[in-house]
KOLGU-4560 file (N, C-alpha, C; in nm, 3 decimals, padded with zeros to 5 digits):
<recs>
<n_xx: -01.798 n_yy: -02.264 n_zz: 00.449 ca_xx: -01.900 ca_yy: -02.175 ca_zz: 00.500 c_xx: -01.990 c_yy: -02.132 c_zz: 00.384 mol: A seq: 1 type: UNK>
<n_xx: -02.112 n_yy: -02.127 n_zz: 00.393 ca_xx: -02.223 ca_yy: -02.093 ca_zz: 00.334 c_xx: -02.280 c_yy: -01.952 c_zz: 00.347 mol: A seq: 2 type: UNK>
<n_xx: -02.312 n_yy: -01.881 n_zz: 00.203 ca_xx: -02.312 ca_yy: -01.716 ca_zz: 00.217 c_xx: -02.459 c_yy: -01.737 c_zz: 00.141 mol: A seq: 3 type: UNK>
<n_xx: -02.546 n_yy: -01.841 n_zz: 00.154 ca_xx: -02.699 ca_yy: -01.847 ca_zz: 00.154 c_xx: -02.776 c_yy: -01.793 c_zz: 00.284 mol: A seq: 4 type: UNK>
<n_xx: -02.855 n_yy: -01.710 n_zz: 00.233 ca_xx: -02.956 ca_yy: -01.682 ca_zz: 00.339 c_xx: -03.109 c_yy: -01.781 c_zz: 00.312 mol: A seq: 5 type: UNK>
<n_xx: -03.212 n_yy: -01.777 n_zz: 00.458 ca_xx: -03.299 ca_yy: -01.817 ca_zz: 00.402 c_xx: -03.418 c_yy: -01.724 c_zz: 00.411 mol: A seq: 6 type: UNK>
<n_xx: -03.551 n_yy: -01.755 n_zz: 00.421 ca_xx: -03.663 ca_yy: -01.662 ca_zz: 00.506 c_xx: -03.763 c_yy: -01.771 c_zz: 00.541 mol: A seq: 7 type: UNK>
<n_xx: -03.880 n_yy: -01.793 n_zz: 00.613 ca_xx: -03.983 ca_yy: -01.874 ca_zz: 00.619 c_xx: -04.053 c_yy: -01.821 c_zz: 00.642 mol: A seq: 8 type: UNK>
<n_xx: -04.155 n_yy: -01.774 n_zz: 00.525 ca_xx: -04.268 ca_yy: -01.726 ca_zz: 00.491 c_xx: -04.422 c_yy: -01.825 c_zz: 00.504 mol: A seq: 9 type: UNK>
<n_xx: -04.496 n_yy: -01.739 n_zz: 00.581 ca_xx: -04.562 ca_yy: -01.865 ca_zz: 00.615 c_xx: -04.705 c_yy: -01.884 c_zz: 00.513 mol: A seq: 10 type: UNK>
<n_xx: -04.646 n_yy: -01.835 n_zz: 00.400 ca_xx: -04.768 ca_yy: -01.857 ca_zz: 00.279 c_xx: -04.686 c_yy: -01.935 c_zz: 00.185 mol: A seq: 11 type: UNK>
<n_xx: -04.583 n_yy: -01.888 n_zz: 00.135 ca_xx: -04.528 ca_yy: -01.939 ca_zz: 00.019 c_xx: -04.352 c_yy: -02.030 c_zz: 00.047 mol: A seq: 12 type: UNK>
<n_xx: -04.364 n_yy: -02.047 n_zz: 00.182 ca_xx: -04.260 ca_yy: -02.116 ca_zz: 00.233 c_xx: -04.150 c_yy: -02.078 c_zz: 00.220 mol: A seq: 13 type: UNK>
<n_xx: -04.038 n_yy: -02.152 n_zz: 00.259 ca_xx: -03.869 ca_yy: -02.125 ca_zz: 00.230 c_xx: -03.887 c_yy: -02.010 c_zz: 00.121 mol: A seq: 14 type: UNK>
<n_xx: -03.805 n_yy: -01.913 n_zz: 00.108 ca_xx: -03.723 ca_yy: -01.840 ca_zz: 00.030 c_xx: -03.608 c_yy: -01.837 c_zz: 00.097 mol: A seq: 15 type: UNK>
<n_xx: -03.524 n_yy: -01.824 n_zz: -00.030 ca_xx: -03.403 ca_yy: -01.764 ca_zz: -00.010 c_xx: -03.315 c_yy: -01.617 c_zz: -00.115 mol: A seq: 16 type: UNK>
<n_xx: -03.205 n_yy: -01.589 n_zz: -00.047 ca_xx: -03.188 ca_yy: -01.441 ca_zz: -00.105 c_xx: -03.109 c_yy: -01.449 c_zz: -00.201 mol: A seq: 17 type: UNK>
<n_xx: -03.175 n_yy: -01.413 n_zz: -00.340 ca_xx: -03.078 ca_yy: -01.388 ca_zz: -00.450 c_xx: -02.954 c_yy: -01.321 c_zz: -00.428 mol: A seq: 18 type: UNK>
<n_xx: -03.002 n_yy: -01.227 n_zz: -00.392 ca_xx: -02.869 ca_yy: -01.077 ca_zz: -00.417 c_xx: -02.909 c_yy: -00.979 c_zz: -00.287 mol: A seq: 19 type: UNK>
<n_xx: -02.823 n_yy: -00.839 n_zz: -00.271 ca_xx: -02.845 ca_yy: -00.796 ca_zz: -00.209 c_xx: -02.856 c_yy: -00.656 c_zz: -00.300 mol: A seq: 20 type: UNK>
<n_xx: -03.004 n_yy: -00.555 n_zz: -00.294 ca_xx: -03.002 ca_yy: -00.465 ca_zz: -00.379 c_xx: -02.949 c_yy: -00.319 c_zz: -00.354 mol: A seq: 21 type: UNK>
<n_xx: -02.959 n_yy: -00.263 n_zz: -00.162 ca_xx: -02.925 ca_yy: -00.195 ca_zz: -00.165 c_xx: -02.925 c_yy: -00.210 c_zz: 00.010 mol: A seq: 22 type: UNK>
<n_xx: -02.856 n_yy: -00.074 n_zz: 00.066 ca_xx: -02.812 ca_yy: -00.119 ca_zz: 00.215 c_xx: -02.947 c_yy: -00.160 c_zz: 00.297 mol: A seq: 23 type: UNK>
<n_xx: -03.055 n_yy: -00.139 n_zz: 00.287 ca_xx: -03.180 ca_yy: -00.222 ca_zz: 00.350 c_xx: -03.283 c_yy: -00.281 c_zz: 00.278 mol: A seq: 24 type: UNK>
<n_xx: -03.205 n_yy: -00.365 n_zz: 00.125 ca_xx: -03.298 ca_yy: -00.421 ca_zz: 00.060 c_xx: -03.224 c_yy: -00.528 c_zz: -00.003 mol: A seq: 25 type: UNK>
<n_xx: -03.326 n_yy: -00.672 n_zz: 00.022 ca_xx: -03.264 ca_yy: -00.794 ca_zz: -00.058 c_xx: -03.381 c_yy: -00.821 c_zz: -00.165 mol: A seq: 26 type: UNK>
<n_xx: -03.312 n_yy: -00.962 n_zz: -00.230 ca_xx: -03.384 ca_yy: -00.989 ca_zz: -00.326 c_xx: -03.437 c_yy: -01.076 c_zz: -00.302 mol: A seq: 27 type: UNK>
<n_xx: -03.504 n_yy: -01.182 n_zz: -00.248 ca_xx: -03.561 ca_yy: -01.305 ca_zz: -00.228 c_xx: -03.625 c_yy: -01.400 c_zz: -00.292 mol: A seq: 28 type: UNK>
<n_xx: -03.649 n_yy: -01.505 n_zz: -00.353 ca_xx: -03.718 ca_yy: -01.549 ca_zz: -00.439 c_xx: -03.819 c_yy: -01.730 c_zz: -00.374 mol: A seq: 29 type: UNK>
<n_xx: -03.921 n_yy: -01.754 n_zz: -00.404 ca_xx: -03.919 ca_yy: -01.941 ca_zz: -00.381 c_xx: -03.781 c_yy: -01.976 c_zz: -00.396 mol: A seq: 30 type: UNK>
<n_xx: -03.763 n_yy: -02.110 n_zz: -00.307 ca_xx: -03.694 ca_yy: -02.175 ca_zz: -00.303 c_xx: -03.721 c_yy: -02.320 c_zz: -00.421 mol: A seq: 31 type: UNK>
<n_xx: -03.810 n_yy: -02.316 n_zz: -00.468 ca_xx: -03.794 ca_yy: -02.436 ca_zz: -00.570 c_xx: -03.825 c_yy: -02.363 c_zz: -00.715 mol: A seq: 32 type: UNK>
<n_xx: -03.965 n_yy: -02.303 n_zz: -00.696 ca_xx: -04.062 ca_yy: -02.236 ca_zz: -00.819 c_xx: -03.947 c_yy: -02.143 c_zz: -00.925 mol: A seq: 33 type: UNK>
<n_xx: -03.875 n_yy: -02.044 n_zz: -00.791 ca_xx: -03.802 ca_yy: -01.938 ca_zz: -00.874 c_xx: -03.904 c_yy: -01.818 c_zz: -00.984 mol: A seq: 34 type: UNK>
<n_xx: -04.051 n_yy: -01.851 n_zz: -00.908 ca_xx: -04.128 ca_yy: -01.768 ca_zz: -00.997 c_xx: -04.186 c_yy: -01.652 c_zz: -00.942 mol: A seq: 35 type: UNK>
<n_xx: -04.188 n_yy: -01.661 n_zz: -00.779 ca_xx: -04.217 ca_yy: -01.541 ca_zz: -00.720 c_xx: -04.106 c_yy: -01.495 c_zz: -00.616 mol: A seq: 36 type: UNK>
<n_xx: -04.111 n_yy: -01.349 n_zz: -00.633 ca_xx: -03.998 ca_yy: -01.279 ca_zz: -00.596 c_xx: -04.034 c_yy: -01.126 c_zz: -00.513 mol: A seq: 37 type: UNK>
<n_xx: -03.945 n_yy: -01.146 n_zz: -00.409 ca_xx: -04.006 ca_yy: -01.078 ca_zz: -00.332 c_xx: -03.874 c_yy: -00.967 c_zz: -00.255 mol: A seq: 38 type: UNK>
<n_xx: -03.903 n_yy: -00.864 n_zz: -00.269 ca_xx: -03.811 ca_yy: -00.736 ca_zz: -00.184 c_xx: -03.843 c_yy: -00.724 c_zz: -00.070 mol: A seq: 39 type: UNK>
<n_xx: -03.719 n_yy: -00.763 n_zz: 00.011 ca_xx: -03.736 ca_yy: -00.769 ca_zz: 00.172 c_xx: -03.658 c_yy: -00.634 c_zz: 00.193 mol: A seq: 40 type: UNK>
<n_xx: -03.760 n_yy: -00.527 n_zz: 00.277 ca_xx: -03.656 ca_yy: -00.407 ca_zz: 00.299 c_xx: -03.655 c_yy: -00.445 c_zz: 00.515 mol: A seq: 41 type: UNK>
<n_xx: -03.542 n_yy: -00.382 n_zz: 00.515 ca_xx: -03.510 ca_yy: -00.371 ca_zz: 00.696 c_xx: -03.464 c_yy: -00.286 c_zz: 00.745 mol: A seq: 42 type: UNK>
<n_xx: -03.539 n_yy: -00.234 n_zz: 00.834 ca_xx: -03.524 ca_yy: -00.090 ca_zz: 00.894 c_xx: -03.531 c_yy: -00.107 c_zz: 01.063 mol: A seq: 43 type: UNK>
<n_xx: -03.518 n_yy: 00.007 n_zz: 01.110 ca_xx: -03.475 ca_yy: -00.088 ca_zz: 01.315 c_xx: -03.557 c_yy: -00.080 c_zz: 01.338 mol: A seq: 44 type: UNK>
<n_xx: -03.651 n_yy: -00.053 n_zz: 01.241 ca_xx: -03.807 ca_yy: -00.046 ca_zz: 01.280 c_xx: -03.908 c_yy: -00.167 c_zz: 01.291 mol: A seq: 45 type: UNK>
<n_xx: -03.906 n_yy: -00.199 n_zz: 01.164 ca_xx: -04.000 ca_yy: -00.343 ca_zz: 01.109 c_xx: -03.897 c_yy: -00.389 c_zz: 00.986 mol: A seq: 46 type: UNK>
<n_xx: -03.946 n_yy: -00.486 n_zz: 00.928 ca_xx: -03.921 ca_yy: -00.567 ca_zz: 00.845 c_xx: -03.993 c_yy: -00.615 c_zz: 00.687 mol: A seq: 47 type: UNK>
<n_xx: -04.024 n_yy: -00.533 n_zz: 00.578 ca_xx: -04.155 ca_yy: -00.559 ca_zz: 00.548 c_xx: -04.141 c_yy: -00.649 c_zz: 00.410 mol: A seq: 48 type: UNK>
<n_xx: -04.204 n_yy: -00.704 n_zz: 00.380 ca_xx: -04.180 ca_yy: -00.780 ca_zz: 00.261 c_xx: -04.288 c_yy: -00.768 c_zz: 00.110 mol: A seq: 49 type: UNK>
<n_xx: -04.254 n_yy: -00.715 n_zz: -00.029 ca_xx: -04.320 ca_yy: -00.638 ca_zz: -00.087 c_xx: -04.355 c_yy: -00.787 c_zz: -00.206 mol: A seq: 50 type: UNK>
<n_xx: -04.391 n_yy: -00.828 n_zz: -00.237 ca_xx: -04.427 ca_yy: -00.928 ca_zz: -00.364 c_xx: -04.388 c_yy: -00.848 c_zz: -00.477 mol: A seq: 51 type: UNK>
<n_xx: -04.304 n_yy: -00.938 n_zz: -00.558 ca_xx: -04.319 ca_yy: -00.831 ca_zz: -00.736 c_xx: -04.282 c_yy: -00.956 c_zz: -00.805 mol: A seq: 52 type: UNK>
<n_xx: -04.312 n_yy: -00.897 n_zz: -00.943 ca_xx: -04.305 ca_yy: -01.045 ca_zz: -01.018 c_xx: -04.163 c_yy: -01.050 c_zz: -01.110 mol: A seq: 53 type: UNK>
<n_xx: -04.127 n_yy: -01.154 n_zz: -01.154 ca_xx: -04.010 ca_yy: -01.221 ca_zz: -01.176 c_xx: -03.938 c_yy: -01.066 c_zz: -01.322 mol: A seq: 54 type: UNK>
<n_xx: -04.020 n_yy: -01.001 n_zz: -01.339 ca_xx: -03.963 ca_yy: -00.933 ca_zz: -01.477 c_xx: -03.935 c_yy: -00.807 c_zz: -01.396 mol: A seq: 55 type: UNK>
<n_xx: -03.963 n_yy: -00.796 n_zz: -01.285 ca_xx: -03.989 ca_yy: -00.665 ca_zz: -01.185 c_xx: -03.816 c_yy: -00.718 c_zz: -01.148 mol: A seq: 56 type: UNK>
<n_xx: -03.817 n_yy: -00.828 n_zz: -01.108 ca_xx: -03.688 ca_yy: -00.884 ca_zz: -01.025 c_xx: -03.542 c_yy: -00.849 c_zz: -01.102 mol: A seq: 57 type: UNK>
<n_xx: -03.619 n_yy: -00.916 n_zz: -01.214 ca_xx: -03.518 ca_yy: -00.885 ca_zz: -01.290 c_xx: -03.437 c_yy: -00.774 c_zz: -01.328 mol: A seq: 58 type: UNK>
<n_xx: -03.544 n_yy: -00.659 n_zz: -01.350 ca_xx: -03.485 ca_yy: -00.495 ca_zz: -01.361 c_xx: -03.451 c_yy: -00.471 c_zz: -01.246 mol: A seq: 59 type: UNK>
<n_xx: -03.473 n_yy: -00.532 n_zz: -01.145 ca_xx: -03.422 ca_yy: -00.438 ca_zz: -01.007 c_xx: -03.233 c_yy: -00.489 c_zz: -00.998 mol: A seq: 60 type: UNK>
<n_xx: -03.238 n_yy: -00.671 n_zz: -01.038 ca_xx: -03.097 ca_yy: -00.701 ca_zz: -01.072 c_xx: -03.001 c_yy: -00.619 c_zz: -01.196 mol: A seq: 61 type: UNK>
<n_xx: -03.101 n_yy: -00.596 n_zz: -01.269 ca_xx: -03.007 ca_yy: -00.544 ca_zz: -01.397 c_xx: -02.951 c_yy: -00.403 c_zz: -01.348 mol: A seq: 62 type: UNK>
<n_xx: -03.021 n_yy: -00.350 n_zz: -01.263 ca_xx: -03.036 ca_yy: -00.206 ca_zz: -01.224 c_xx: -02.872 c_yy: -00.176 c_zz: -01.176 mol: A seq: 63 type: UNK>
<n_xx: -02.909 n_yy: -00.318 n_zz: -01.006 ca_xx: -02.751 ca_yy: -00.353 ca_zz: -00.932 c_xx: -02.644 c_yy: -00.362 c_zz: -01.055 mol: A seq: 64 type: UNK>
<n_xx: -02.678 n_yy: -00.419 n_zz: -01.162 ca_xx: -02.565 ca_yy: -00.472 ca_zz: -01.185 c_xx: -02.505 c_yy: -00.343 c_zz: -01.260 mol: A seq: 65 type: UNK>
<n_xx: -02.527 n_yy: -00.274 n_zz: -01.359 ca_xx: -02.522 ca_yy: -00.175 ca_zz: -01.419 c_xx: -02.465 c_yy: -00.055 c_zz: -01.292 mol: A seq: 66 type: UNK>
<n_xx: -02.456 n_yy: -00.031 n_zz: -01.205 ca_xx: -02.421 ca_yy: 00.046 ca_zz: -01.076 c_xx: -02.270 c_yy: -00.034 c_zz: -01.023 mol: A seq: 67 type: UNK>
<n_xx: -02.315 n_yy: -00.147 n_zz: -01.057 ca_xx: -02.188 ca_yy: -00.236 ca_zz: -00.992 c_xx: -02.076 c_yy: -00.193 c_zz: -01.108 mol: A seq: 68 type: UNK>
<n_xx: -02.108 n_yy: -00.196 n_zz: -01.245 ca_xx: -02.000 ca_yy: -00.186 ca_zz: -01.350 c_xx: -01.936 c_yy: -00.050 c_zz: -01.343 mol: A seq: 69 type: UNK>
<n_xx: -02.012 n_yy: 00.041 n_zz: -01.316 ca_xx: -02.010 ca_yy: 00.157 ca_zz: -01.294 c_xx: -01.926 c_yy: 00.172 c_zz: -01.156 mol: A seq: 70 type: UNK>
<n_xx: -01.922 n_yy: 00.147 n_zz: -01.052 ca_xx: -01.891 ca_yy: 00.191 ca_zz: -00.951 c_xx: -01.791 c_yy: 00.096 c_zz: -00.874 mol: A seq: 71 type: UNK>
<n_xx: -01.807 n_yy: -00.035 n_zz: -00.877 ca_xx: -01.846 ca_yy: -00.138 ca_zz: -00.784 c_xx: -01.662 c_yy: -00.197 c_zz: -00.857 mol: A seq: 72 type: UNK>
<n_xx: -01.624 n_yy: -00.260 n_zz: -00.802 ca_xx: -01.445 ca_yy: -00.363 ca_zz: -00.836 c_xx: -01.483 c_yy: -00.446 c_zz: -00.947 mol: A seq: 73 type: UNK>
<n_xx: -01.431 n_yy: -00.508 n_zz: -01.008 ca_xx: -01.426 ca_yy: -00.601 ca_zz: -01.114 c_xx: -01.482 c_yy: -00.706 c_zz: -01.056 mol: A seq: 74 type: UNK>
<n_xx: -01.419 n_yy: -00.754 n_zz: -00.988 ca_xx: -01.474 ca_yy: -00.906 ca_zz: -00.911 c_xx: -01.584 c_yy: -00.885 c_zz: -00.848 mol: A seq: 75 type: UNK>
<n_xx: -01.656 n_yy: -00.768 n_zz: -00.821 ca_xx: -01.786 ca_yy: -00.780 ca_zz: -00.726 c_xx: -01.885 c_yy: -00.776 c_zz: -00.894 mol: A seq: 76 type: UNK>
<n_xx: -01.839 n_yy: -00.733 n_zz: -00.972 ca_xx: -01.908 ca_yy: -00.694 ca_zz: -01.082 c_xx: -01.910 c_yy: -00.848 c_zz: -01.130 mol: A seq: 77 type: UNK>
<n_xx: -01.800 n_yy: -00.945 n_zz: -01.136 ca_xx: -01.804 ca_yy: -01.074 ca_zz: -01.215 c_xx: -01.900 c_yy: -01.153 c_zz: -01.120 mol: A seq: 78 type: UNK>
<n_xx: -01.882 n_yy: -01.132 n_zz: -01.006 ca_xx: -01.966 ca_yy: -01.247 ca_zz: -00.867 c_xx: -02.125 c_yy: -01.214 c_zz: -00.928 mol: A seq: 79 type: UNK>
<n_xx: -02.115 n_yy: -01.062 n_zz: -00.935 ca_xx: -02.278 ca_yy: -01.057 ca_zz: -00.927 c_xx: -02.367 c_yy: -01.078 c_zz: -01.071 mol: A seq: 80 type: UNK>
<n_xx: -02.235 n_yy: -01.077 n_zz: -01.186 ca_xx: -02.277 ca_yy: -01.119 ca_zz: -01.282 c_xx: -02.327 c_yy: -01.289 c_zz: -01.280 mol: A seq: 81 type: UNK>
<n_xx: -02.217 n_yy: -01.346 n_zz: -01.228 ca_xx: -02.261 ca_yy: -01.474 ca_zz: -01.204 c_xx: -02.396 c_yy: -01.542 c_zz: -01.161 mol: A seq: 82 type: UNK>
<n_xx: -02.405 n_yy: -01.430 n_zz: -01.085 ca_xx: -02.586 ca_yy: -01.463 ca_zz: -00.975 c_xx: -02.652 c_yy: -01.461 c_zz: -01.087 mol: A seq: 83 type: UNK>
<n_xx: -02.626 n_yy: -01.332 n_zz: -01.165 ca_xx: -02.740 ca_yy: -01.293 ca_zz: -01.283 c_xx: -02.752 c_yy: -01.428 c_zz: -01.355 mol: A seq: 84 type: UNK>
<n_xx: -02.634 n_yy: -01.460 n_zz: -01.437 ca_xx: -02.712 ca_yy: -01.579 ca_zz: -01.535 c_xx: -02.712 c_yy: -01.720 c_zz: -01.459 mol: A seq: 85 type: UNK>
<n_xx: -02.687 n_yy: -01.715 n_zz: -01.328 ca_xx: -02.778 ca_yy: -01.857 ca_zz: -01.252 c_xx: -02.961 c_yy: -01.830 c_zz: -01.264 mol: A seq: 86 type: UNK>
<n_xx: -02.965 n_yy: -01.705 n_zz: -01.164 ca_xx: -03.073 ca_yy: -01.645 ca_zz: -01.132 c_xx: -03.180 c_yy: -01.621 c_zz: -01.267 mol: A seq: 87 type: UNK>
<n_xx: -03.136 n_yy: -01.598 n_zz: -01.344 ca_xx: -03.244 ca_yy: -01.542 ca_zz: -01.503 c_xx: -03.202 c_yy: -01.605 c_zz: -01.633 mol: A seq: 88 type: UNK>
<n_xx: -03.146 n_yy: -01.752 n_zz: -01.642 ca_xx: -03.107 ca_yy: -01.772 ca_zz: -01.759 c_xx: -03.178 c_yy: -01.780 c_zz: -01.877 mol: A seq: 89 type: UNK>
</recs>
């Protein structure tokens, strides 16, 4: 089983979701480029999707992750470390 999400954006095509940042916010990025990155928040309302750029992405991951060390189990802290140096090497 596969724990990839996708999106189909109808400007900049396929994305899919890095991480998850907070209970109604992901991380999304291109699916090939990896250069634009985008915060999908979801509410029972709408759905809205914000553009930010890859150094923006990055602090919003470092942010999770630093909260995760802090708060979060060992293993959710090693998984999401993992994303990190796929995601920003």
């Amino acid at each position: 089983m596969s724990n990839e999400i996708y999106f189909n954006h109808p400007t900049f095509g396929l994305l899919y979701r890095v991480c998850v940042l907070d209970d109604n916010q992901e991380l999304f990025t291109t699916l090939y480029a990896q250069r634009l990155f985008f915060i999908v928040t979801t509410t029972p309302q709408n759905t809205s999707l914000e553009p930010i750029s890859r150094s923006d992405g990055r602090l919003l991951v470092e942010k999770r992750l630093r909260n995760l060390r802090r708060l979060g189990t060992p293993q959710d802290y090693k998984d999401f470390y993992d994303m990190y140096k796929q995601s920003f090497p």
